[in-house]
C-alpha positions in Angstrom: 4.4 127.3 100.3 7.9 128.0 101.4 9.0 131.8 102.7 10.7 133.8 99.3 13.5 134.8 102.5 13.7 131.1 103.3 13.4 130.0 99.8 16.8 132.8 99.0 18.6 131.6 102.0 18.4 127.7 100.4 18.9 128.8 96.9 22.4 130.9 98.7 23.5 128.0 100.8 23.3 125.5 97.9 25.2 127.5 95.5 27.9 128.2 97.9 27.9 124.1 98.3 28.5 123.6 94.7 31.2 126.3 94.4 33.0 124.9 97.2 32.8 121.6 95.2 34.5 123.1 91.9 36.9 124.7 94.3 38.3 122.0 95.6 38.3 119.8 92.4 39.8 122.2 90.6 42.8 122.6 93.2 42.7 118.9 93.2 43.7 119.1 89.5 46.1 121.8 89.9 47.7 119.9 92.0 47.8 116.7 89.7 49.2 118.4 87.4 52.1 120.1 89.2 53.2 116.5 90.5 53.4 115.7 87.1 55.2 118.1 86.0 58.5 118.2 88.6 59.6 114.6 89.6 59.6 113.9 93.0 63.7 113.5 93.2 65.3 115.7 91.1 68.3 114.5 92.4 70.5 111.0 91.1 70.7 108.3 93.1 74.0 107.2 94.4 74.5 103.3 94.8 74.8 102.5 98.4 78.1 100.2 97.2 79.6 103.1 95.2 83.6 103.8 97.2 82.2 101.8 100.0 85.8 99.3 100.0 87.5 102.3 99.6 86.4 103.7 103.0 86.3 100.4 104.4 90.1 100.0 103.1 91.0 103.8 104.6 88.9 103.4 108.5 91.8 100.9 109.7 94.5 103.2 107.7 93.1 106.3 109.1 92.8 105.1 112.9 96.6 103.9 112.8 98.2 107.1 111.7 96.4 109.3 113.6 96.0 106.5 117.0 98.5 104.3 116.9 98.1 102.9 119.9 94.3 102.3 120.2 93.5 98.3 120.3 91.8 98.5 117.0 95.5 100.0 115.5 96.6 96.2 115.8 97.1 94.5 112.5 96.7 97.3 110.5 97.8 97.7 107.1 98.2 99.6 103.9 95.6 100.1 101.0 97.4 98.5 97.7 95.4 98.9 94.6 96.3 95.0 94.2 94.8 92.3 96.8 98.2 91.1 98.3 97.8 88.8 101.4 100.5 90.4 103.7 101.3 89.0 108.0 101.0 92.2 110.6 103.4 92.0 113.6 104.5 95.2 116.2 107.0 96.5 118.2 105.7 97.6 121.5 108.9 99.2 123.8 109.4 101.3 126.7 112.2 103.8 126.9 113.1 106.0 130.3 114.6 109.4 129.5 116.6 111.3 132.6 119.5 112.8 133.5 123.1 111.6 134.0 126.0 112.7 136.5 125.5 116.2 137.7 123.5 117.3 133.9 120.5 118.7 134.7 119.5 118.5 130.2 118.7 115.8 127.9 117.9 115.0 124.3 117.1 111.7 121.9 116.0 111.6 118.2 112.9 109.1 117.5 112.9 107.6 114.4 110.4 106.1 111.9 112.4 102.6 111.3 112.3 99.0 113.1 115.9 98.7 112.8 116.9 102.5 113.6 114.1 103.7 116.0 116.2 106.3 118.6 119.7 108.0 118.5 120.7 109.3 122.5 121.9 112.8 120.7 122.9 114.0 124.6 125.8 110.7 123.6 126.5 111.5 120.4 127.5 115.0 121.8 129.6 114.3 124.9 130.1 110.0 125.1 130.3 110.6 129.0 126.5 111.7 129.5 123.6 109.8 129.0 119.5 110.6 128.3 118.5 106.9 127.6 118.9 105.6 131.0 116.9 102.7 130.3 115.2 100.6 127.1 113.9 97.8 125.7 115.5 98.4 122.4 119.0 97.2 121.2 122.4 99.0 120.8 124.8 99.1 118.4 127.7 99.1 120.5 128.0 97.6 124.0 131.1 100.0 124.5 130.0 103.1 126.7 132.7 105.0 125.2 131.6 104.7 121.5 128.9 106.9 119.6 127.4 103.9 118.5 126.1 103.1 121.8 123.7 106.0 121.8 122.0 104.5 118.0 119.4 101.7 118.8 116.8 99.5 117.1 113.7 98.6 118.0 114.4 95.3 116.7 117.3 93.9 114.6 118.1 92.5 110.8 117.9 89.2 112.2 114.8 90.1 114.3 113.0 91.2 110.7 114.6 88.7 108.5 113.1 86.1 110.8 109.3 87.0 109.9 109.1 88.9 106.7 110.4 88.5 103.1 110.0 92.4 102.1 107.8 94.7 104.9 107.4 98.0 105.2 106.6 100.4 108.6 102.2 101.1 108.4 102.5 103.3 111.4 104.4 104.4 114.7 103.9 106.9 117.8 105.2 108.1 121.0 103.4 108.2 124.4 105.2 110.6 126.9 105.1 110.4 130.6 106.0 112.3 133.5 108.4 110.0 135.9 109.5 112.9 138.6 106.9 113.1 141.6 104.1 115.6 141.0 104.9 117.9 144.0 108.4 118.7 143.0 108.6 118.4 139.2 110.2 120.8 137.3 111.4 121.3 133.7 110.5 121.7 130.3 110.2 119.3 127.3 110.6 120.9 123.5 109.4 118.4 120.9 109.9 118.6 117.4 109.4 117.3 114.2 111.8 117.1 111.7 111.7 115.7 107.9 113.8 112.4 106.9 115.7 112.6 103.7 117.3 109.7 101.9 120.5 109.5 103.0 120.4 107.6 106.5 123.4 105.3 106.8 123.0 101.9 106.4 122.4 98.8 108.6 125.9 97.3 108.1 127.7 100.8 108.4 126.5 101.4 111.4 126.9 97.8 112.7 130.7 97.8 111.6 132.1 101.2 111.2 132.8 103.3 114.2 130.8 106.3 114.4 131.5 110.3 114.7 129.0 113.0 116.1 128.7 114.5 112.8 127.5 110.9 111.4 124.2 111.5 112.4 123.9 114.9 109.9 122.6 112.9 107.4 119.9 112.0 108.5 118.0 114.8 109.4 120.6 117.4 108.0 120.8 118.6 112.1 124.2 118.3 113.9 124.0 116.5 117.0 124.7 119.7 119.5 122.2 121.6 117.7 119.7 118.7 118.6 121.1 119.0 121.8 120.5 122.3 123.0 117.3 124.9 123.0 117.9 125.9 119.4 115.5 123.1 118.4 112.9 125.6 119.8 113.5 127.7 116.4 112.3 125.1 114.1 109.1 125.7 112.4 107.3 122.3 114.6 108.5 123.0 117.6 106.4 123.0 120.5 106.6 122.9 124.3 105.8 121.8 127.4 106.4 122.2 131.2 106.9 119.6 132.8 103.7 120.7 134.9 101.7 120.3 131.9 102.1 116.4 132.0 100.3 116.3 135.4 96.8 116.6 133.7 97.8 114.0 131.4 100.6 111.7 129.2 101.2 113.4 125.3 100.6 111.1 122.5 102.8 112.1 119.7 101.5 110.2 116.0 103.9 109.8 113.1 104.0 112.6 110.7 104.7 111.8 106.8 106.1 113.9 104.0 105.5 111.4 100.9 103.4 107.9 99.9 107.0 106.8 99.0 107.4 106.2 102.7 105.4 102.8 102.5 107.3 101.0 100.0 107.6 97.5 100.5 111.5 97.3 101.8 114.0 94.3 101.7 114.4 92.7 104.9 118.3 91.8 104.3 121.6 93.6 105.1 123.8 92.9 102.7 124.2 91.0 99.3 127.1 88.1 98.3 129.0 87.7 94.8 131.0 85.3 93.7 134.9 85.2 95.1 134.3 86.3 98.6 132.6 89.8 97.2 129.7 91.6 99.0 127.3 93.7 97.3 124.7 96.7 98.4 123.5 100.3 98.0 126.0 101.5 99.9 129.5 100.9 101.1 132.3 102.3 103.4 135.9 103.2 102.7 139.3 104.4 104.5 139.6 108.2 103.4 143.2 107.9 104.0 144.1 104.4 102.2 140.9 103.9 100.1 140.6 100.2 101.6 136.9 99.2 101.4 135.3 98.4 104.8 131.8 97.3 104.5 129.2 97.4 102.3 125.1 96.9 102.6 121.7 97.6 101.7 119.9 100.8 103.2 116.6 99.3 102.7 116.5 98.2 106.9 117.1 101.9 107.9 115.2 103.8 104.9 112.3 106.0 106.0 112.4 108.6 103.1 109.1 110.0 103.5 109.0 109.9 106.9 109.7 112.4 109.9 111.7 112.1 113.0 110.2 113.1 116.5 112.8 114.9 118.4 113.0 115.7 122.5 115.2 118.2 123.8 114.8 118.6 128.0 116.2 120.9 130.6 115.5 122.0 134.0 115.4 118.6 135.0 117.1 117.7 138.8 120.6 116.0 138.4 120.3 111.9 138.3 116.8 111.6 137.7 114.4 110.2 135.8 112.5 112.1 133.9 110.3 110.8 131.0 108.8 107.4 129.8 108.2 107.5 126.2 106.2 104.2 124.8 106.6 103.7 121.7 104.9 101.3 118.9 105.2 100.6 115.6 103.4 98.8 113.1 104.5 96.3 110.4 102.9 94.3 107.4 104.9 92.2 105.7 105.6 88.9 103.2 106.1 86.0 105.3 109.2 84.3 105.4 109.2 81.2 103.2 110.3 78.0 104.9 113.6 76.2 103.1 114.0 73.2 105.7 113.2 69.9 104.8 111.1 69.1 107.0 109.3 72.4 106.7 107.6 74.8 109.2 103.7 75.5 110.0 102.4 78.1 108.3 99.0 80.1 108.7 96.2 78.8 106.6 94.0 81.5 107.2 95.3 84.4 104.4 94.9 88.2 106.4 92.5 89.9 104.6 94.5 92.7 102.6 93.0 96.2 102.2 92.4 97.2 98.7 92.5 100.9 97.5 93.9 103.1 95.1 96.7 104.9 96.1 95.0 108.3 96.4 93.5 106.5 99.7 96.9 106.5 101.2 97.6 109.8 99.8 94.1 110.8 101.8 95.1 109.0 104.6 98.2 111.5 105.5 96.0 114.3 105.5 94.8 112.7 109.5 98.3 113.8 110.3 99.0 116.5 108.3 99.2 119.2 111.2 100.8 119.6 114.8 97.8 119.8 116.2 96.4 116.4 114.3 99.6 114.4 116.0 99.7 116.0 119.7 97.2 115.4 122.0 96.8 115.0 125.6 95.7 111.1 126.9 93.8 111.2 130.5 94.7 107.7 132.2 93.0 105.1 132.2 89.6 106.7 132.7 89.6 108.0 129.4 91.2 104.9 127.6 89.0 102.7 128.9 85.6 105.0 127.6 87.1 105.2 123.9 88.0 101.9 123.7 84.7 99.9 125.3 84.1 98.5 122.1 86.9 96.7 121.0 87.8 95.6 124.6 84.3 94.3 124.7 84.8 92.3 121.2 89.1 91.2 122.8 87.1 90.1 126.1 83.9 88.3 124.2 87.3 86.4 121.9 88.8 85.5 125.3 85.6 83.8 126.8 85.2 86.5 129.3 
């Protein structure tokens, strides 16, 4: 016969057993139930393909505006909202900037234009004194003595009627560098940035008419010794530098753009013929004191409505010297040219792959400029350029066989 205190201790134990049991079942349940009742994503699923050509369209885009000169920047182009097959070329210059007789200042206007790329505003002001001291880029006069040989092109009409039907610029920059030795340089560099209006003269007037200081107004509404002189400190973008400040590194100036009118596909030619020896364009030239026509053209090869200029004003600089290289680059996507000879010209077989997007992606795509700070930025040598760029080197030197 079992104890009655052992027999109360089993009868104890195996009811707590079975309660434990119901417990757990019945939290089991409970928690059935609550699964049930809430879905286990509340939240609606996106498709993985949903804008993804979009952003595939706006990556190249972005990375040209805001780093022109990275590798990657090569053969960029614009998002359309229509599949067009369009050819990518570039302009890749270098410009030295000094100091000329016993000046000791400096100043040049870049612009956002193959065909109208820098204006030597230290010329336009006194014809005797120079800042460009040396360039890749063309003239428009060969005559020291004349205005026009402080306006220069990064390329000519000839130059863009030779690859492209229509084109229009993608993107362009400026990389600044110190050329005075590092224990004795001195100076300072303002730079500014300055809106583009509609009104810049065209190609032919400024290949055939002879130029004043006060022809460059237009385009930036500035006259040429305001350019030239520290007042270009009081604009609203104006920032400087000592010259001290380029020993920890080059400046990497980015384009700047006020409208997505800027990237309108543009005619490549001059001027336009008529019948009975008559010329035809947008614009034309004539004697104020006889009325006689002079010339007449299209402004399409110098428009950059849209765009901004990137102005350098210098002083402090050591008489005869020279004191800045300034790279620049700009990108172009065009129509091919069309081949009229008879026996006809190779052309690429492979079409480019156009980027497709609305036009709110190049709308987006400003906004990686939008600021000084977004467009100015300090580049290490070498080092640095070789660590941001390992990739796409990688993929040039796989290409290459290395």
């Amino acid at each position: 016969m079992i104890p009655a205190a052992l027999a109360l201790q089993l009868a104890k134990t195996a009811s707590q057993a079975i309660s434990n049991r119901q417990r757990k079942q019945k939290n089991k349940v409970n928690r059935q139930k609550a699964n049930a009742q809430v879905p286990p994503n509340n939240k609606p699923k996106v498709p993985k393909k949903l804008g993804r050509q979009s952003t595939i369209a706006r990556e190249p885009f972005l990375m040209a505006l805001s780093d022109p000169f990275a590798p990657s920047s090569l053969g960029c182009k614009v998002p359309d909202p229509f599949p067009f097959p369009t050819q990518a070329y570039h302009l890749h210059q270098t410009t030295v900037l000094g100091t000329s007789g016993a000046d000791t200042t400096g100043s040049a206007l870049f612009l956002p234009g193959p065909c109208l790329s820098m204006i030597d505003t230290h010329h336009t002001t006194n014809v005797a004194l120079n800042s460009v001291l040396s360039t890749a880029m063309g003239r428009y006069s060969a005559v020291a003595s004349q205005i026009n040989n402080g306006y220069f092109g990064a390329t000519t009409s000839t130059g863009i009627n030779g690859v492209f039907e229509t084109f229009r610029l993608v993107s362009w920059g400026l990389k600044i560098s110190n050329l005075q030795p590092e224990l004795s340089a001195t100076g300072r560099l303002i730079i500014a940035f300055i809106p583009i209006g509609d009104t810049t003269p065209a190609y032919n007037d400024l290949q055939n008419s002879s130029l004043l200081a006060s022809s460059m107004i237009p385009i930036t509404g500035i006259p040429s010794n305001v350019l030239d002189s520290a007042n270009v400190l009081q604009l609203p973008t104006a920032i400087e530098f000592s010259v001290g400040d380029f020993l920890h590194g080059d400046i990497e100036l980015s384009g700047m753009y006020t409208n997505s009118a800027f990237w309108t596909f543009k005619a490549s030619i001059a001027g336009g013929t008529l019948a009975n020896n008559t010329v035809t364009g947008d614009e034309s030239v004539e004697a104020t004191s006889t009325g006689t026509f002079v010339t007449a053209g299209y402004k399409d090869l110098t428009r950059m409505v849209g765009g901004v200029a990137i102005h350098l004003y210098y002083e402090g600089i050591p008489v005869t010297t020279s004191a800045f290289q300034v790279e620049s680059i700009y990108h172009l996507e065009g129509t091919p040219v069309i081949s009229s000879s008879a026996s006809g010209l190779p052309i690429p077989s492979n079409v480019c792959k156009p980027y497709t997007g609305s036009t709110t992606e190049v709308e987006k795509g400003m906004t990686a400029v939008n600021s000084i700070e977004k467009v100015v930025k300090f580049v290490a040598r070498g080092a640095e350029f070789l660590n941001k760029n390992q990739k796409t080197l990688k993929s040039i030197g796989q290409a290459m066989g290395y």
